[in-house]
C-alpha positions in Angstrom: 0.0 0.0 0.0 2.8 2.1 -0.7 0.8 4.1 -3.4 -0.8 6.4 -0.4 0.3 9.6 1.1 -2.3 9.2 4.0 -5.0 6.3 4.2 -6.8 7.4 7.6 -9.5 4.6 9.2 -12.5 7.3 9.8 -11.6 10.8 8.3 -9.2 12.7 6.2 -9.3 16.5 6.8 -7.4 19.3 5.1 -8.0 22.9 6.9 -6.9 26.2 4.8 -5.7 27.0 1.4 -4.8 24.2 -0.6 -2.5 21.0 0.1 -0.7 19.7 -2.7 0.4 16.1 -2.8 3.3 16.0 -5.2 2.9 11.6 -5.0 0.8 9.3 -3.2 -2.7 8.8 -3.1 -5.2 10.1 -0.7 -7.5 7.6 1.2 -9.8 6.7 3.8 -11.7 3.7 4.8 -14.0 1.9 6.7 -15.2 6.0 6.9 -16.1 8.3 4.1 -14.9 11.7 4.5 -12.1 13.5 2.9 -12.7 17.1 2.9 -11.5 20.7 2.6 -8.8 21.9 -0.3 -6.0 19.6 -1.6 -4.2 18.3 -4.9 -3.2 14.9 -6.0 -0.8 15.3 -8.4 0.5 11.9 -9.1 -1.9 9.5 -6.7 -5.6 9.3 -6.8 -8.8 10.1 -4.2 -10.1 6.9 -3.1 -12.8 6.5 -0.2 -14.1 2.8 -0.1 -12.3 2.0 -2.7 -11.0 -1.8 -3.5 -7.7 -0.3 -2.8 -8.5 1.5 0.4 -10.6 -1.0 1.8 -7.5 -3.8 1.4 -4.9 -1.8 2.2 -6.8 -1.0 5.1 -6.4 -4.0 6.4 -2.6 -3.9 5.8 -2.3 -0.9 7.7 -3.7 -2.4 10.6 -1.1 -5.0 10.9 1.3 -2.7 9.9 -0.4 -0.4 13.2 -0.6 -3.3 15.9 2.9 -4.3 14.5 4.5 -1.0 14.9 2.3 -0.7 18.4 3.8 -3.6 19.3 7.7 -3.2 19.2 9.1 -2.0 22.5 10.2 1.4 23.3 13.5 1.6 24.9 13.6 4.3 28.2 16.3 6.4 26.3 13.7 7.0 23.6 10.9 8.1 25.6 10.2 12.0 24.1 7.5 14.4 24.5 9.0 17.1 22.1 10.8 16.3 18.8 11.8 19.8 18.0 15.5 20.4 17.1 16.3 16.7 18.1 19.0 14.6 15.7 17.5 10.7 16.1 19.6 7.6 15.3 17.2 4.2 14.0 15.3 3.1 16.3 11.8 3.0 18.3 10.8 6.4 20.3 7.6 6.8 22.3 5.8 9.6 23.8 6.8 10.5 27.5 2.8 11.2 28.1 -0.1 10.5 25.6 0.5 13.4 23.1 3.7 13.4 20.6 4.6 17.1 19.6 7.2 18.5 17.2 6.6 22.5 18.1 9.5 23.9 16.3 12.6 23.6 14.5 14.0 21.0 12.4 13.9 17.0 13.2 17.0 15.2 11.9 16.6 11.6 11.2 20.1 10.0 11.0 20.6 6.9 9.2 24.2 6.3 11.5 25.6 4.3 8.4 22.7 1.2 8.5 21.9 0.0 5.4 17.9 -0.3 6.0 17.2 2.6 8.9 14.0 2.7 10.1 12.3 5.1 12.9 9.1 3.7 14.4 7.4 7.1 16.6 4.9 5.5 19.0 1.9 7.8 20.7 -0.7 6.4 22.7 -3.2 9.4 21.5 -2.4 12.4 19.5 0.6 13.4 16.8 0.7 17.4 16.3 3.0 19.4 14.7 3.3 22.9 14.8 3.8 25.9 11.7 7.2 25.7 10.2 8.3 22.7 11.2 10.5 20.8 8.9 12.5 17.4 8.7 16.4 16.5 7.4 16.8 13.0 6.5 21.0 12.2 6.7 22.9 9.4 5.6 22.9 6.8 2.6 20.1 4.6 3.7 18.0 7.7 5.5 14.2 7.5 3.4 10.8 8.9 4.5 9.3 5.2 3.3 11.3 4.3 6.4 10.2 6.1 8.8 6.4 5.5 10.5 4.2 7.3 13.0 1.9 4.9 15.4 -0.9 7.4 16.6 -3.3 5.9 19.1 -6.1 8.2 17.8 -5.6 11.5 15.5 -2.7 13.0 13.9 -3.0 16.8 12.9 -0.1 18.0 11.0 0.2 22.5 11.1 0.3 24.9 8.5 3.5 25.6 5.9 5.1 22.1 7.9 6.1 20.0 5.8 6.4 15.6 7.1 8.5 13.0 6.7 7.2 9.2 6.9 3.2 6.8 7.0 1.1 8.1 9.5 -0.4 4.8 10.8 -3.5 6.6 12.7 -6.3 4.9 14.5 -8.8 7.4 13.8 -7.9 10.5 12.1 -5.6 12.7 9.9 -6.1 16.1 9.7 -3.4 18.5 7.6 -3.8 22.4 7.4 -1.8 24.5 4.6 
């Protein structure tokens, strides 16, 4: 299910001007709502769609998989801002995973296959103007994956790195 920029269980939500997609598709199933002011520019719109509704099912064993891996006390954050992150699995010091400024740096540490599993047992939010560096050889957003207990609402002029796996909801302003 690779071919999708977000696939969301109950709702897809896009608040202010436009969001442009440059790949990916955007999706959403068992619900039915994907609303406000976006572009697909390589990717489709698909609610309920064969597509959806199987890859739906892969995301949640992709979700309870990702849930499931265990969070080392070193990697317990409540704030990602300015942080440089080796591979590895980091979980949210409360119920909320935040990233309210600066610039995440994911660091591939010379591995071959990196990957950075983000764990929160409710909510993912980032704030305006938040950005992400990906460094070293093996360093790629397809790597790189979000495990939100419930919603996940990414800010205005932000831009993301990585598959939101969300329980309930994605919701992406400007």
């Amino acid at each position: 299910c690779e071919e999708f920029a977000i696939l969301a269980g109950t709702a897809v939500t896009f608040n202010g001007d436009k969001t442009v997609f440059e790949t990916g598709s955007v999706g959403v199933s068992p619900g039915n709502s994907i609303v406000g002011k976006y572009l697909i520019q390589d990717g489709e719109r698909e609610v309920k769609s064969t597509n959806s509704n199987n890859c739906q099912g892969d995301r949640m064993i992709a979700y309870n998989k990702a849930k499931g891996r265990t969070c080392d006390a070193a990697n317990l954050i409540t704030d990602l801002s300015n942080m440089t992150l080796f591979p590895g699995v980091y979980c949210a010091s409360g119920s909320i995973m935040r990233f309210t400024a600066g610039t995440l740096t994911l660091d591939a540490n010379g591995e071959v296959n990196p990957q950075w599993i983000f764990q929160s047992a409710t909510e993912l939010k980032t704030a305006p103007y938040t950005s992400f560096i990906m460094k070293g050889s093996g360093a790629e957003s397809k790597n790189v994956f979000w495990v939100v207990g419930s919603s996940a609402t990414l800010a205005y002029s932000s831009s993301f790195m990585g598959t939101i796996l969300a329980h309930a909801s994605i919701s992406v302003d400007t």
